[in-house]
C-alpha positions as a printed NumPy array, in Angstrom:
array([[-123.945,   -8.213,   36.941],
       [-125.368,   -5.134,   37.506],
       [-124.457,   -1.527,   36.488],
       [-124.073,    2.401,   37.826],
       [-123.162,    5.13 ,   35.574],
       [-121.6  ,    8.607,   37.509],
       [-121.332,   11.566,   35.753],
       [-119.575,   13.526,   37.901],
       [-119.375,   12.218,   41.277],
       [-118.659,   15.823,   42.705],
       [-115.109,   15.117,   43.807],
       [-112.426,   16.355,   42.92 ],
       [-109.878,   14.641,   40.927],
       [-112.294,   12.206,   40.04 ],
       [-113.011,   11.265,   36.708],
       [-116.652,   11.783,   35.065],
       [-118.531,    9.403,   33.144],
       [-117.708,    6.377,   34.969],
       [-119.717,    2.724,   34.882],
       [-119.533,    1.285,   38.383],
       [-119.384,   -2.589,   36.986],
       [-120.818,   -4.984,   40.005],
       [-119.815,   -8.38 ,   40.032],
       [-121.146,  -11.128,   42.32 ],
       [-120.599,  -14.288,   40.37 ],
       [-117.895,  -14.82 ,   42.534],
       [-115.018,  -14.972,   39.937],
       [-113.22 ,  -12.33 ,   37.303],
       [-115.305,  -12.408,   34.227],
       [-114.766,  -11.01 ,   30.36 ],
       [-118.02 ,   -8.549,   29.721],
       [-118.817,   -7.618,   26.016],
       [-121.697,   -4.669,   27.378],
       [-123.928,   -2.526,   24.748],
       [-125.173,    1.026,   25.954],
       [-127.893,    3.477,   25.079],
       [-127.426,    7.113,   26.016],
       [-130.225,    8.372,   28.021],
       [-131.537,   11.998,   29.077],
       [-132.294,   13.086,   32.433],
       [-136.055,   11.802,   31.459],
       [-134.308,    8.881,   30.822],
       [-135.446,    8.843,   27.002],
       [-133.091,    7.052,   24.752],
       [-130.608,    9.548,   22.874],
       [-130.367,    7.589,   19.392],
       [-127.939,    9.645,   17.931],
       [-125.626,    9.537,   20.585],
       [-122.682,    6.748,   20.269],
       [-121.366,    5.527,   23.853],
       [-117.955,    3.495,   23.582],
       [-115.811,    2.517,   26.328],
       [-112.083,    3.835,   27.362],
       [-111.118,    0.301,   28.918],
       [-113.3  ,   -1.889,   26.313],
       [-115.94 ,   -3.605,   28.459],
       [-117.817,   -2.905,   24.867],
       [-115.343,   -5.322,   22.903],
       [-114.273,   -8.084,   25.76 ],
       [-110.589,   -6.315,   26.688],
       [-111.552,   -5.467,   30.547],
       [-111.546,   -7.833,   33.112],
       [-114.234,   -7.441,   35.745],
       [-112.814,   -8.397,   39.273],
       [-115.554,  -10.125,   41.511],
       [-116.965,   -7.099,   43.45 ],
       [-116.374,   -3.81 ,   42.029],
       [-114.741,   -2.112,   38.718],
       [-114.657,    0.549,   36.792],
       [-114.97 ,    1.438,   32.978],
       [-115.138,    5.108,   31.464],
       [-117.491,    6.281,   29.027],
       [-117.261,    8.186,   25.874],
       [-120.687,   10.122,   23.893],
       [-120.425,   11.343,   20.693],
       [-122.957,   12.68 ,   17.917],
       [-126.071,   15.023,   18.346],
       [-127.38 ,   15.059,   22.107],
       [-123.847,   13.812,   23.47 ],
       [-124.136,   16.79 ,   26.021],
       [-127.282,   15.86 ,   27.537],
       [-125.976,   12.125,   28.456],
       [-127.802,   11.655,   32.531],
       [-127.839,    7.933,   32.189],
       [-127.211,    4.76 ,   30.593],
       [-128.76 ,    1.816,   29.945],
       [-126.679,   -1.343,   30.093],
       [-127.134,   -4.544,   28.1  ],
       [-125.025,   -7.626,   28.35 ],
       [-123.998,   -8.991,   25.159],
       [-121.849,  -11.8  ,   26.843],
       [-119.65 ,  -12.901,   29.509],
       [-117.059,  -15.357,   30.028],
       [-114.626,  -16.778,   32.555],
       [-110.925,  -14.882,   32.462],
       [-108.333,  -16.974,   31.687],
       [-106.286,  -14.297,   34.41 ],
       [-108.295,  -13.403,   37.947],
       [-108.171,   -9.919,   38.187],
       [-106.682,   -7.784,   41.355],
       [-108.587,   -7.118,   44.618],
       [-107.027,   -3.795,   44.457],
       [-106.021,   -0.832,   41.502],
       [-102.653,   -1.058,   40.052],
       [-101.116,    2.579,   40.575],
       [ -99.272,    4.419,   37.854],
       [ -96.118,    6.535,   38.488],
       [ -94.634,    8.544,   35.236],
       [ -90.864,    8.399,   35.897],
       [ -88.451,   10.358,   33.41 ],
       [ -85.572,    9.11 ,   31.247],
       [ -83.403,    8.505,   34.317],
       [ -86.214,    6.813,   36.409],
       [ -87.097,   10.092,   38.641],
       [ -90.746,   10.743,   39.744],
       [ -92.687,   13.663,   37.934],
       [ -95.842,   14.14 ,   37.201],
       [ -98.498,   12.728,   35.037],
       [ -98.321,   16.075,   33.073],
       [ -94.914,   16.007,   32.08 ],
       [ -92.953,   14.704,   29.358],
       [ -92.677,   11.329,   31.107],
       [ -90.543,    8.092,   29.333],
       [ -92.118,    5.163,   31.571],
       [ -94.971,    4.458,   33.834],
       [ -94.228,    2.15 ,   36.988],
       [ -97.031,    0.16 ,   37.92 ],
       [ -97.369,   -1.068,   41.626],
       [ -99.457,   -4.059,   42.629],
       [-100.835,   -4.361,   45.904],
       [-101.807,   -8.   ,   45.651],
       [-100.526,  -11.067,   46.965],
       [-100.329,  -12.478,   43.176],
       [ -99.548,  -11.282,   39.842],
       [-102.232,   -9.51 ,   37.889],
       [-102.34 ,   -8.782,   34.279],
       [-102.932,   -5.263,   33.439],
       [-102.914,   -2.896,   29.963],
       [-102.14 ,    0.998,   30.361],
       [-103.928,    3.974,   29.223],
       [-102.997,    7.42 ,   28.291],
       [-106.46 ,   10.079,   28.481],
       [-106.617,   13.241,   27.626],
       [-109.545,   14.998,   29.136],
       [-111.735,   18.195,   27.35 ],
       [-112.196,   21.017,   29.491],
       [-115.857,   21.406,   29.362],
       [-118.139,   24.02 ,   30.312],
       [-119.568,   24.381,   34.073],
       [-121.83 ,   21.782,   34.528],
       [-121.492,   19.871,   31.421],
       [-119.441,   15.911,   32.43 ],
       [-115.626,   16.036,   31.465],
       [-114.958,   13.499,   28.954],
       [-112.067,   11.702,   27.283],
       [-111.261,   13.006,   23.983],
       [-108.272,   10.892,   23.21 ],
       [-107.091,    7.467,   24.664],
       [-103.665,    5.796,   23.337],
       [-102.108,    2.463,   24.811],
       [ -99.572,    2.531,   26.675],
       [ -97.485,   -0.664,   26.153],
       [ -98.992,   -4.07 ,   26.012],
       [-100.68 ,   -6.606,   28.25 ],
       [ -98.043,   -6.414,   31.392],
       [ -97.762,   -8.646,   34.326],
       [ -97.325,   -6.915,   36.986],
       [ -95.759,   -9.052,   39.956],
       [ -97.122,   -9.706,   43.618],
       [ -96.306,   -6.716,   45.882],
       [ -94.04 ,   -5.611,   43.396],
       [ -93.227,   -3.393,   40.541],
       [ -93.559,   -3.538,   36.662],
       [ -92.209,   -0.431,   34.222],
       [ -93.988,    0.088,   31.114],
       [ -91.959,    2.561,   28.649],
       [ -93.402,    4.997,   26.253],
       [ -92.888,    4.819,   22.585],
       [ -94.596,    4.771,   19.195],
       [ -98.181,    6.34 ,   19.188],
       [ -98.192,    6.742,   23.027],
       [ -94.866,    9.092,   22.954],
       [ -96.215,   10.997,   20.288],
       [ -99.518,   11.697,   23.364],
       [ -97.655,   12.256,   25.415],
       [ -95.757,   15.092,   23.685],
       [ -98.827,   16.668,   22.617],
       [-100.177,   16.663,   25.788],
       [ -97.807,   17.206,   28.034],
       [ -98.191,   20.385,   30.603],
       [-101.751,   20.416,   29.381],
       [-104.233,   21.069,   32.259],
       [-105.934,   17.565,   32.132],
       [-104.608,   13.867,   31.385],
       [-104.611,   10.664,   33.38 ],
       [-102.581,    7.473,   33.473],
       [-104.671,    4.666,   34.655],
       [-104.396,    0.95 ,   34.86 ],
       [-106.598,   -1.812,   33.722],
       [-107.606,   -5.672,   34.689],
       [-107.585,   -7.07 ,   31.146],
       [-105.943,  -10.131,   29.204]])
């Protein structure tokens, strides 16, 4: 496996502080990764923390074979001047589930099952699967800070959404928001920055 951190790729509606997870064993594995911050000298940051939104830290992402993705969080003293990271890999096993060749799309939908946006007050999240067999997939609610110019946008809250869902081939699944996720979503709903993304896990 080997490893790419972006901070901000420079596009927009992209998020920041993404690991670019490369694959070529040739079949979906179960990461548990370790991370030290680094500075744009890249001299270890030992103060700063560096967890993961989708848990490649703790063995709850699946990595396809090829490419995937995992977001990172900094906290404590020196989380602002994050430039790199160093990756170490604690383990890896075989996934019981392959994950998909392609992302599973999320679509808030309203009480009723209408399209809005991801900054409403949505009820449910439809997840689409582009794959020619079922895929196993947990949801995530982020809410993004709004930093400074020039300082990395990062995720300053992340509640589940649901469960572990299958998610049929070329087909649909609906995931509906209650509990701790509802409670997100209200507090965070018409605020300027949230995502709801999809995840390979099992």
């Amino acid at each position: 496996m080997s490893f790419r951190y972006i901070g901000d790729s420079g596009e927009d509606e992209t998020m920041n502080q993404q690991l670019e997870i490369e694959n070529v064993s040739g079949q979906s594995v179960v990461p548990v990764l370790s991370f030290s911050a680094l500075d744009k000298n890249h001299q270890v940051l030992p103060q700063v923390k560096v967890s993961t939104v989708y848990g490649s830290d703790r063995g709850n992402l699946v990595a396809a074979y090829g490419t995937s993705v995992d977001i990172l969080r900094f906290s404590g003293p020196g989380e602002h001047e994050v430039a790199d990271v160093r990756v170490t890999v604690q383990s890896t096993a075989a996934a019981r589930i392959p994950a998909g060749m392609h992302e599973v799309t999320t679509q808030a939908l309203d009480s009723q099952g209408r399209e809005i946006t991801r900054f409403e007050r949505f009820s449910k999240v439809r997840l689409t699967n582009e794959d020619d067999f079922p895929v196993f997939v947990r949801v995530a609610y982020i809410v993004w800070d709004q930093p400074p110019k020039g300082v990395t946008q990062q995720a300053v809250e992340v509640t589940a959404v649901g469960g572990l869902t299958v998610v049929p081939p070329h087909g649909t699944a609906v995931v509906k928001v209650t509990g701790d996720a509802a409670a997100a979503v209200a507090r965070s709903s018409n605020g300027p920055a949230v995502s709801i993304k999809a995840y390979d896990s099992q």
